[in-house]
N, C-alpha and C positions, 0 to 999 in steps of 0.2 A: 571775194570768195564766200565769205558770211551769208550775203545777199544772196549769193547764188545759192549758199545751202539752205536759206530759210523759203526761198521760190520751191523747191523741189518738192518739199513735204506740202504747201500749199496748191499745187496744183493735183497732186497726190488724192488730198481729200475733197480740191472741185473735182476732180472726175470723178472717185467713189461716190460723194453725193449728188453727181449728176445721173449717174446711174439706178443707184436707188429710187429718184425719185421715176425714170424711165420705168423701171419692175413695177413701180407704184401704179400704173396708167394699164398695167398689163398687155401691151403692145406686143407686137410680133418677134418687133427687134428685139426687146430687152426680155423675151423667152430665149431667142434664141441664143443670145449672150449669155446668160446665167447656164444653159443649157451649156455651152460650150466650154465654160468654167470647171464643171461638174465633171463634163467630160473628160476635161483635162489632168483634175485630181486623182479620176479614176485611173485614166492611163496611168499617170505615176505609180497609183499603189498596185497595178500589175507588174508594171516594171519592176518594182520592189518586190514584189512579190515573186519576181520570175527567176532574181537572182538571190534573193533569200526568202525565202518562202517562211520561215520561224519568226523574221523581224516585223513583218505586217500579219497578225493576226485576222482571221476569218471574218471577224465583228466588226471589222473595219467598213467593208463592205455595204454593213447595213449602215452606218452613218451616211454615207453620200445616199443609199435610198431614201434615209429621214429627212434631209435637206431637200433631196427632190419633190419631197411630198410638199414640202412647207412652201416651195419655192415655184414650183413647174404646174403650168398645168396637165391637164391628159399626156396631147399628140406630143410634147416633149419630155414628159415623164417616163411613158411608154418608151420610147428612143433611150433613156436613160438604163431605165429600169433593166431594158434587154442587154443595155450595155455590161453594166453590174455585175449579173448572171451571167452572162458566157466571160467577161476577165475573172470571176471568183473561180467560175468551174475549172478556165482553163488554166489558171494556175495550181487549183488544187489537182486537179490530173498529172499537172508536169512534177507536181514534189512528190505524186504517189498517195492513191485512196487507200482511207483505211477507216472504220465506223464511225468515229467523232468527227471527220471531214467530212464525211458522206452523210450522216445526221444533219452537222449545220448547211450545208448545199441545200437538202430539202425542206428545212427551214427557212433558207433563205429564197429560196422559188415559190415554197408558200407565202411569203411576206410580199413577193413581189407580186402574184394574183392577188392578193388581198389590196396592196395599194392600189393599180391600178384598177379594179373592181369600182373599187369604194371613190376614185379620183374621177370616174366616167361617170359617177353617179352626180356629182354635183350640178347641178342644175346651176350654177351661178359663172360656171365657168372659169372661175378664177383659183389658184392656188388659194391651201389654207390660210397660209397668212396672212393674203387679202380679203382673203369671205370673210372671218370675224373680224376686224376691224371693220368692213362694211356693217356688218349688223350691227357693231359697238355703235357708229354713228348714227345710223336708223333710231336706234334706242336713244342714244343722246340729246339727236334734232326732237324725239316725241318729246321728251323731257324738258326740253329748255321752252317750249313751247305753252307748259302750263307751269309756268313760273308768270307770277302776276305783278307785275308791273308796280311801283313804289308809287303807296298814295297816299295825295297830302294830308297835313292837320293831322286829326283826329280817328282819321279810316286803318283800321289794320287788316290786314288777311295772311293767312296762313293755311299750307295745304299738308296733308301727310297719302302717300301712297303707298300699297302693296301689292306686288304681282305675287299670282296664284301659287307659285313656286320658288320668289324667292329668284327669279332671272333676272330683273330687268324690265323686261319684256310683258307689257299689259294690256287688255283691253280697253282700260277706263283712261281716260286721259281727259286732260283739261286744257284749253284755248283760253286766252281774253287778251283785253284791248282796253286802252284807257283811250280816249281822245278827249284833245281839248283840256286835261286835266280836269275834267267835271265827271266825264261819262263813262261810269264804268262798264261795260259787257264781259257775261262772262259763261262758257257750257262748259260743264261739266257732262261729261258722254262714259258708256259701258257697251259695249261692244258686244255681241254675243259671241262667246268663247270665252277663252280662257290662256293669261299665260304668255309664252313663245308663241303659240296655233298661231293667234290671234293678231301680234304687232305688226304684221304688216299693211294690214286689213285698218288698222288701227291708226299705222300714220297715214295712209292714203284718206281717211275719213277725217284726221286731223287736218289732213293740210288744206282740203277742200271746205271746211269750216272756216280754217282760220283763214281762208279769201274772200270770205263772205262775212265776215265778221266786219261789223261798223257799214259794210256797204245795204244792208239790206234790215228792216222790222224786224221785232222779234219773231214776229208769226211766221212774216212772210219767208226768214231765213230756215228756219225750221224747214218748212215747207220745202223747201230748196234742197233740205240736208236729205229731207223722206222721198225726193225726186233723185238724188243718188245714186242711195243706197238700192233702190228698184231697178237703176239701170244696170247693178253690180249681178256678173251671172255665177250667183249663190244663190242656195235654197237656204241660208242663212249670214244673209246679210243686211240682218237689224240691228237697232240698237234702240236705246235707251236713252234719253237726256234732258237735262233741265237747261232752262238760260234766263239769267237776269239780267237786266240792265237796271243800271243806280246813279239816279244824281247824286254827286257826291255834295250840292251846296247845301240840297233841301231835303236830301234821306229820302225823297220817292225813290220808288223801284216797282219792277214789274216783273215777275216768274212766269217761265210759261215751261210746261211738264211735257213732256211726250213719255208716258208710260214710264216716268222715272219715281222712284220711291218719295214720298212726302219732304217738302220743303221744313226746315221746324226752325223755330222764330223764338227768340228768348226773350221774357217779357220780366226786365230784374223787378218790377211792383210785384209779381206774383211770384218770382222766382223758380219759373218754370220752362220748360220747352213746348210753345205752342204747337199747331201742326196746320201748317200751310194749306189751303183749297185748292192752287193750282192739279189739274187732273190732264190724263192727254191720252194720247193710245202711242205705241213705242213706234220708232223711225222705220221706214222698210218693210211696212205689212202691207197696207191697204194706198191706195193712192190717192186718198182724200183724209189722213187722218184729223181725228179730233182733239183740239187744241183749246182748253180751257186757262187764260192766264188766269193772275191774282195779282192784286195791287197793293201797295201799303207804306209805311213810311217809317223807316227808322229811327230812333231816337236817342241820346246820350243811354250810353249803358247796355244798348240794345245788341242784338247780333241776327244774325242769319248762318243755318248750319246746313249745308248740303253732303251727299254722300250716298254712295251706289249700293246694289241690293249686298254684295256680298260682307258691309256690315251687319246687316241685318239678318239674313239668310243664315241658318245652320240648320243641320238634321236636324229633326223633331220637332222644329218648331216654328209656326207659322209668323208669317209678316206683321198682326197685329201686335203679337207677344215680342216679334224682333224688335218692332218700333216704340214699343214701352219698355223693352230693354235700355234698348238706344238713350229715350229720354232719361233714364235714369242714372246711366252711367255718365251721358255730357253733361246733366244737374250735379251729379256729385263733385266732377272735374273742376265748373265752373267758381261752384261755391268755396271747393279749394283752395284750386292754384289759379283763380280769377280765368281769365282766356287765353294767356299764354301759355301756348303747350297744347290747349285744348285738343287739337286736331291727333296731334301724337298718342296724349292720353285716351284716348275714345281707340285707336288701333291700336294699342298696346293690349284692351280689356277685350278684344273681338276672337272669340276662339279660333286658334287653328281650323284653316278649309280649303277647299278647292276651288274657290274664287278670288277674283281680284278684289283688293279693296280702297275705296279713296274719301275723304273726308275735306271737305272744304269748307272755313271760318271766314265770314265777313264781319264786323262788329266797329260801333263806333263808341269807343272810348270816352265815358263821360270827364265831364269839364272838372 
């Protein structure tokens, strides 16, 4: 008997969670299931309603609407929704209309144009509860994406980002690749826009980078990125980006700029932030753009600091005043709290804007 009572609850919960994850798929079947659920609660609370009308209050009603919303799409929300409104009316009819019934009815008929309005609008097709979860992951895949790869010895990095409002959801995003344990590659990219506008735009350019990533030059991947973004049909679908690749045995690297804000190179003998030469024209304008790398070699103590215009960038004041801000507040940081942190401390001191902003630290640790 035990046995038998402990099967009951377990298959109890494989069907609940076989179902769930059926809603999950948003398939036909499992609208129409959940649909029929709805449907069913609703009948009851007509019924209850038809024989006590005081026991099931009016606000009732709008619960199974909220569940529809979160759960159904349109063509079975719509179905629901009509259902709702004519059991609410036609119980409030049979107890007898009188102004506080008759207020929440047109309440409740306005909430049901409103949901379904707003439910036809969704381009994604999907109930609420699976449209943001889908974007939660959109956001999460960008994200795990520019997380860089654990390097050995003496190499450290570290990145800090901000979207324009504080979403999630950003323009600038970062790719890299380690291969081989020697090679590092790494873009750092800025999207034009801004924010939410922007992420979608944002991982489709991420993901097509990170394909091309290790299989192609530096130049010539570039090149590939600004043959993209030209097939993409926007009258703004440019961007901005730097890329380095780094032997990690021997500290060579090579920067190569497309219209990205200055490389800066920390030289601890002079205790400054140099400023890198690489120069380029940005991704997505011209079909031949101009790609000037720079070369150089890193040393114990030394670092490399990358980081998109909206560090730099505020009212009033131009990119040369930005980028001798810049150097002065990663100089302060440095001689501080040494490099750990650095990337945080520099977006910590960047004023409130309406851009994205990202910061990326390479550096190798002296002996």
């Amino acid at each position: 008997m035990s046995t038998t009572l402990g099967t009951v609850p377990r298959r109890v919960a494989t069907h609940v969670h076989h179902r769930v994850e059926g809603w999950r798929t948003g398939s036909r079947a499992s609208q129409v299931y959940v649909l029929g659920i709805l449907l069913g609660v609703s009948a009851a609370s007509f019924v209850a309603s038809w024989v006590a009308y005081d026991a099931v209050p009016l606000t009732l009603w709008f619960v199974w609407l909220l569940l529809g919303v979160l759960l159904l799409r349109t063509v079975p929300l719509l179905v629901l929704s009509g259902a709702v409104l004519l059991a609410a009316t036609a119980a409030t009819l049979h107890d007898g209309l009188d102004g506080s019934s008759a207020a929440a009815l047109v309440t409740l008929a306005v909430s049901v144009g409103l949901v379904v309005g707003q439910s036809s609008r969704q381009r994604s097709g999907l109930p609420v509860a699976l449209s943001e979860p889908m974007l939660a992951q959109l956001r999460d895949r960008l994200q795990r994406q520019g997380v860089v790869p654990d390097l050995p010895g003496p190499w450290r990095s570290q990145s800090a980002m901000l979207s324009a409002h504080g979403t999630g959801y950003a323009g600038d995003f970062l790719v890299a690749d380690l291969r081989e344990g020697r090679h590092l590659e790494m873009v750092l990219v800025d999207v034009c826009g801004k924010g939410a506008s922007v992420g979608p735009q944002a991982l489709q350019f991420a993901g097509a980078l990170g394909g091309l990533l290790g299989a192609l030059p530096p130049d010539a991947l570039m090149r590939a990125a600004n043959a993209f973004l030209l097939r993409q049909d926007s009258d703004e679908s440019f961007a901005t980006a730097v890329h380095v690749l780094v032997d990690l045995e021997t500290g060579d690297y090579t920067i190569t700029s497309a219209g990205h804000p200055p490389v800066l190179h920390w030289h601890p003998a002079h205790r400054e932030w140099g400023v890198d030469n690489a120069r380029g024209t940005a991704l997505g304008v011209v079909p031949d753009p101009e790609l000037h790398a720079s070369e150089g070699r890193l040393g114990e103590g030394e670092a490399l600091m990358f980081y998109t215009d909206g560090v730099i960038e505020t009212r009033g004041r131009d990119l040369d005043d930005g980028l001798a801000w810049l150097r002065g507040v990663a100089r302060s940081a440095v001689l501080t709290h040494g490099f750990a942190g650095v990337a945080r401390a520099v977006l910590r001191e960047v004023p409130r804007g309406n851009d994205d902003r990202a910061v990326l630290v390479l550096d190798l640790r002296a002996g």
